[in-house]
N, C-alpha and C positions, 0 to 999 in steps of 0.2 A: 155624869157618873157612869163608869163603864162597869158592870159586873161579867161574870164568867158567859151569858148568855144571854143578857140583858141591855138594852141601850137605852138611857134616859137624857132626855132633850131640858136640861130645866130654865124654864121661863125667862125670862128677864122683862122686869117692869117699866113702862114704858111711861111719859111723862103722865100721863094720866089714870096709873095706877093700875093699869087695865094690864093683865100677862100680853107678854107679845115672843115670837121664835123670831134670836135673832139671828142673822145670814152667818153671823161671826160665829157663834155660838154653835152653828153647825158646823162651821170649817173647820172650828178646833178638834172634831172629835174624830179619832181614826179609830176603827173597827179591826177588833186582832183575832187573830185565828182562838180557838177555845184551847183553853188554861195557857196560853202566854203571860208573860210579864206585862205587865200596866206602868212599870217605870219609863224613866225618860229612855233608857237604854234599849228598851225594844224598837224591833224593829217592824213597820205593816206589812204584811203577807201581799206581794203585789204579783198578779198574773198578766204577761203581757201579748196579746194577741193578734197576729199580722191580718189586716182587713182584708176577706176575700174580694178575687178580684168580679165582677157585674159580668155577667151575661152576656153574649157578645151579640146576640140579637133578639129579641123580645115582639113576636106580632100577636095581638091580640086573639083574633079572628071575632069579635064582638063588634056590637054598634048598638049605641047608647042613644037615648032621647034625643032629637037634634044634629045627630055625630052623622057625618059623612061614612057610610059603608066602606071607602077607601082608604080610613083611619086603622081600620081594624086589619085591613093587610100591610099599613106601614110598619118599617121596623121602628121602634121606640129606643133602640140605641144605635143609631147612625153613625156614632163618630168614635165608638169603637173599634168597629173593622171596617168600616166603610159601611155604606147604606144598601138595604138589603131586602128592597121590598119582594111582598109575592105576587106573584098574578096569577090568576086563577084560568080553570078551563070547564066551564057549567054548575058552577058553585052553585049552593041555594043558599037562603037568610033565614033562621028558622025560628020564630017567636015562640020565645018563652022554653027554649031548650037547656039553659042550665039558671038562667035567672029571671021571674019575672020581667016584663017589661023592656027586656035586650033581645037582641038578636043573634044568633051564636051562627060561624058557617055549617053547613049541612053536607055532604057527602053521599050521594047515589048509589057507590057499589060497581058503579060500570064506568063512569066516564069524567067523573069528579075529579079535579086535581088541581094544586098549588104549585109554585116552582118559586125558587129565588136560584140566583146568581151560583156557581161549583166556589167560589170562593167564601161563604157560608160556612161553611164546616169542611174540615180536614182529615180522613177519618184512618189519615195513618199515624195520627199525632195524636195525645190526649185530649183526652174530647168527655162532652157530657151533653144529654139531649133530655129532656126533662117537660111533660105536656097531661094534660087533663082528657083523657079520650071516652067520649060514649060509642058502645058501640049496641047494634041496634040489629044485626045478623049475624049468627054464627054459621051458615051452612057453606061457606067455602073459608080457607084461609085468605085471612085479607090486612094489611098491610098500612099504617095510615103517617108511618114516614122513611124516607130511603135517600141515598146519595147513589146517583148515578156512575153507572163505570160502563168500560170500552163494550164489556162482554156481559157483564152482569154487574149489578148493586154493591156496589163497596160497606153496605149498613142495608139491614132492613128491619124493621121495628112493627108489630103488629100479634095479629091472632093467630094461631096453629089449629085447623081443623081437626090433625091428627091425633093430636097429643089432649085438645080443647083446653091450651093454656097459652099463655102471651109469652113472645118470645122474642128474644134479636139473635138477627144472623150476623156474620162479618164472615167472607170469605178470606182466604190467605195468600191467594194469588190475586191478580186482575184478571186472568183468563176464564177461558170457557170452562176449563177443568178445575183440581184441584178443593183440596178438604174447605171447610167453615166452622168455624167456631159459634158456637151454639146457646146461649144461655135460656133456659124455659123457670117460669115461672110453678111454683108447689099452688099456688092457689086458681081456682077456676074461675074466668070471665063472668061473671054478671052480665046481658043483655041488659042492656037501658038505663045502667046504672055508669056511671063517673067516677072515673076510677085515673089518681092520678101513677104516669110511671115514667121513671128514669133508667137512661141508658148509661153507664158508667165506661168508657177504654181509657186505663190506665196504659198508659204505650211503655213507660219503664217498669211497673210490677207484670206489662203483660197481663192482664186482667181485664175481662166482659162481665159487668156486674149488672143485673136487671132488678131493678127496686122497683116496689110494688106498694102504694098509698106509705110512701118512704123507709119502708123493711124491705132487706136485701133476700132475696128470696132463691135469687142465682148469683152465681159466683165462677168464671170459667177463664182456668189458668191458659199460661202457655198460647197466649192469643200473638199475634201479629199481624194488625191493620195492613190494610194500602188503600189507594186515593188515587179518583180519577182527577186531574187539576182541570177535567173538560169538563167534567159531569156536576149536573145543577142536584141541585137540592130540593127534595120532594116531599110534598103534604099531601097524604092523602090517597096514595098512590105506590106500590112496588114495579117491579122491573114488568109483571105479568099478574099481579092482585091487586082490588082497589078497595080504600075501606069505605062506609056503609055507615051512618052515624056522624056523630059531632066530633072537634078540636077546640080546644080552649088554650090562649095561655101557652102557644110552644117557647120553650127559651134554647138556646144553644149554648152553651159555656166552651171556653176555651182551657179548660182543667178539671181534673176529675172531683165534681161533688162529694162531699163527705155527710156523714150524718151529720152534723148539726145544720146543713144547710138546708133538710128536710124536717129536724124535728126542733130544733132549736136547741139551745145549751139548757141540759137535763143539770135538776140536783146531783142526784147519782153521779152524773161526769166526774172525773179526775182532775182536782185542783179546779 
């Protein structure tokens, strides 16, 4: 029995008297949007939603009970764009810095740093970069991931002394010269605290989006990427700043993140 805002599952008795839900008995019933028809001639209210596509690279930086420390710089999605590991340059292991009993990588401030492959991310195309960052000093601006280029950084994602808020750059040429598109975050850094954020370039709306514990906090039109196809891919490190603190969990996407991919599909949502 379907009522206006009610769904009732009734029993069906089973050889030995006893109630039982049968599988059938749930097939039959479709759930209609409130005050529709309950005849045969309604029709179910169906929402159909194309599956985002995975991440194109996934490294940990953790190491678990037992787990080889090399696991945590593997990429976890290999056979997306090809295998993408990092290597490191005076990394630390650092116990118990975002979870009991793991080990998360650690970052110095001066000479710390990860790289993988310039074929990683593309940063004249749509792109999305999304990562779990402690950071642990504020007194220089410092930097904890970037894509390489001829003259300077084609992305660079981190802390602003200036300003004392998180920020991503993109410049708009590859040269030495030339403006950068800017987006800075409304809210101020916490030291020591975890704090997740995403980079958002939209390459056809032209949009630098910086989400911050998944609220869009920047929003910066009128962008146009470019991309060194030489330059690697950086953790932990800008062209001239190094970060200082933890990385958890960086992912790369090959399209631009939407809300649901940070908060999950709300009631409230449309349809």
């Amino acid at each position: 029995m379907i009522d206006d805002d009610t769904t009732v599952f009734r029993p069906v008795r089973g050889p030995a008297g006893r109630a039982a839900l049968s599988l059938a008995t749930i097939a039959a019933v479709t759930l209609l949007p409130l005050g529709a028809a309950t005849g045969a001639s309604a029709a179910p209210h169906v929402t159909t939603l194309d599956r985002p596509s995975r991440a194109t690279a996934i490294w940990g930086l953790e190491a678990f009970a037992g787990m080889p420390r090399e696991q945590g710089l593997a990429d976890r999605q290999p056979a997306l764009r090809g295998d993408t590991p990092l290597t490191g340059t005076t990394i630390d292991w650092q116990d118990d810095a975002r979870m009991l009993g793991i080990q998360t990588v650690g970052f110095d401030g001066t000479s710390s740093a990860l790289s993988a492959s310039p074929s990683t991310l593309d940063t004249a195309g749509t792109f999305s970069l999304a990562s779990w960052v402690r950071l642990t000093d504020t007194s220089v601006s410092r930097v904890f991931a970037s894509k390489a280029g001829t003259h300077r950084a084609t992305l660079s994602v981190g802390y602003d002394r200036a300003s004392n808020r998180w920020q991503v750059r993109m410049p708009s040429t590859g040269g030495r010269r030339g403006g950068s598109a800017v987006a800075r975050s409304t809210s101020t850094p916490a030291v020591g605290l975890w704090t997740h954020l995403a980079v958002v370039y939209d390459a056809t709306a032209r949009t630098l989006t910086l989400r911050v514990d998944g609220v869009a906090e920047a929003v910066t039109g009128n962008v146009t990427g470019v991309d060194d196809p030489g330059g690697e891919f950086r953790l932990g490190r800008g062209d001239t700043t190094w970060w200082q603190g933890n990385l958890a969990e960086p992912r790369v996407y090959h399209r631009a993140l939407v809300d649901a991919d940070l908060t999950g599909w709300l009631a409230s949502d449309p349809a």
